[in-house]
Every structure is written in C-alpha cells, then in structure tokens.
C-alpha positions in Angstrom: 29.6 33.4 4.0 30.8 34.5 7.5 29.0 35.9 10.1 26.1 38.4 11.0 25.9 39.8 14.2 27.9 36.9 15.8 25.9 34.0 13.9 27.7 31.9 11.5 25.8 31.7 8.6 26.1 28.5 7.0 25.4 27.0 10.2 22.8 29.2 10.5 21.1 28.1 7.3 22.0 24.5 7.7 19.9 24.7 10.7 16.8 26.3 9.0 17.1 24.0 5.9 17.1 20.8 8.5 13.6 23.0 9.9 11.7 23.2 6.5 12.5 19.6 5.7 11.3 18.2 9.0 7.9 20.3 8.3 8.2 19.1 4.8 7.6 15.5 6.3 5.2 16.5 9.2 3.1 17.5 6.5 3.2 15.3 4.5 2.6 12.7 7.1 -0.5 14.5 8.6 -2.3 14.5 5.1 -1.3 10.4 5.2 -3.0 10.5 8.9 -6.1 12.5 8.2 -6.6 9.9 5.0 -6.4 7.1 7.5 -8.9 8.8 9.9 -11.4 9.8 6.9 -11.6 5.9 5.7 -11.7 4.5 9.6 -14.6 7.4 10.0 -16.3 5.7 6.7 -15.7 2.0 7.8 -16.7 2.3 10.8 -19.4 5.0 10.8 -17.8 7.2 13.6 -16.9 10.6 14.1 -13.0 12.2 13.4 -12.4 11.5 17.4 -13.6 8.1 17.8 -11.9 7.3 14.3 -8.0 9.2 16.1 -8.8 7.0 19.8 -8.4 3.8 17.5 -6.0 4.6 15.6 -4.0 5.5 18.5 -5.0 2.6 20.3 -4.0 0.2 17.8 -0.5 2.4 17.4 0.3 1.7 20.7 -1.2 -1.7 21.0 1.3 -2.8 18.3 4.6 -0.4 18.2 3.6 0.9 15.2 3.8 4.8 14.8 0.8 6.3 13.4 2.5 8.0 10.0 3.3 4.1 9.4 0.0 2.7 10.4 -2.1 5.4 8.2 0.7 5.1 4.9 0.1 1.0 5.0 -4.1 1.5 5.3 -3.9 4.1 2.5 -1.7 1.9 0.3 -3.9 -1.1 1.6 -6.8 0.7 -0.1 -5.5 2.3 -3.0 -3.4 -0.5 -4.2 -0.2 1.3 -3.7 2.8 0.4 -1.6 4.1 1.8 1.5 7.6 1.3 1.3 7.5 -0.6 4.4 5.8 -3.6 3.6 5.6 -6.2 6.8 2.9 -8.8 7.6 2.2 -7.0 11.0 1.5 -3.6 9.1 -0.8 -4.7 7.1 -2.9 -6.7 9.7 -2.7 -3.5 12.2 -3.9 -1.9 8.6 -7.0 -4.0 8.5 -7.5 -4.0 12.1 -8.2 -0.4 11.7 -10.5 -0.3 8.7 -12.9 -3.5 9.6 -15.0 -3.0 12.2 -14.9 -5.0 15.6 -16.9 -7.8 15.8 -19.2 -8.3 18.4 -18.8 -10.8 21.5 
C-alpha cells in the first residue's frame, strides 16, 4: 500500500489489527471474570468487592491468573471445559466458590 504522511501502511494496520484482537480477548476475558465474581457473590453471599479481594487472593495465592481461575469456575459450573484442564485449577476453582469454613 505505501506510505501516508511518512507511515507505512501495512505496518500501520498490522499494528491496529494486533490492537482490536488484544481487546477482542480483554473482553472476552472480563465477561469470564465478572461470571466468576457474580457466582462467588452468590456462594458466598458477599458483595462485587469482597467477591474481586478473593479471587485475587486466591490468584495470587496459587499463580493462577484470574482469566484462568474465572474460565475453570465457570466451566466447573456449567459443565463445560476450559481448555486448560489441571487438578490445581479446578481445586483453586472450588476454593473460590465454597465458602471458608470456620476454625
């Protein structure tokens, strides 16, 4: 295609293509996260925040990013599979949803 006003195009476009799919998967991840917040919020009868400090918790408690924590609790619930199938995802999974016993 050339250039326009010193800017190689295809690189140019390349660039914004690599931009749309990135928000493509943010998005697409966030719906996966609010999902996972919604059923923590319902198991565990607490608000959106309290529901986000655990799940970050328990992200960090195990190396598990959150996107992969909140695809294994909604495939965990809806029968589905997350395409990243590992004993220690699904226990961080249930960790989230069940609620913590007392001492």
């Amino acid at each position: 295609m050339g250039e326009v006003d010193g800017y190689d195009v295809e690189t140019e476009l390349e660039l914004l293509r690599s931009r749309v799919a990135d928000l493509e998967n943010a998005l697409h991840s966030r719906s996966g996260i609010d999902q996972a917040i919604g059923m923590v919020m319902l198991a565990r009868r607490i608000d959106a925040d309290a529901a986000w400090d655990i799940l970050s918790k328990l992200s960090q408690d195990t190396n598990i990013k959150v996107r992969d924590l909140a695809a294994a609790m909604v495939g965990l619930v809806s029968g589905g599979s997350t395409g990243v199938e590992t004993t220690v995802l699904r226990e961080a999974a249930l960790r989230a949803l069940l609620p913590r016993r007392p001492h």
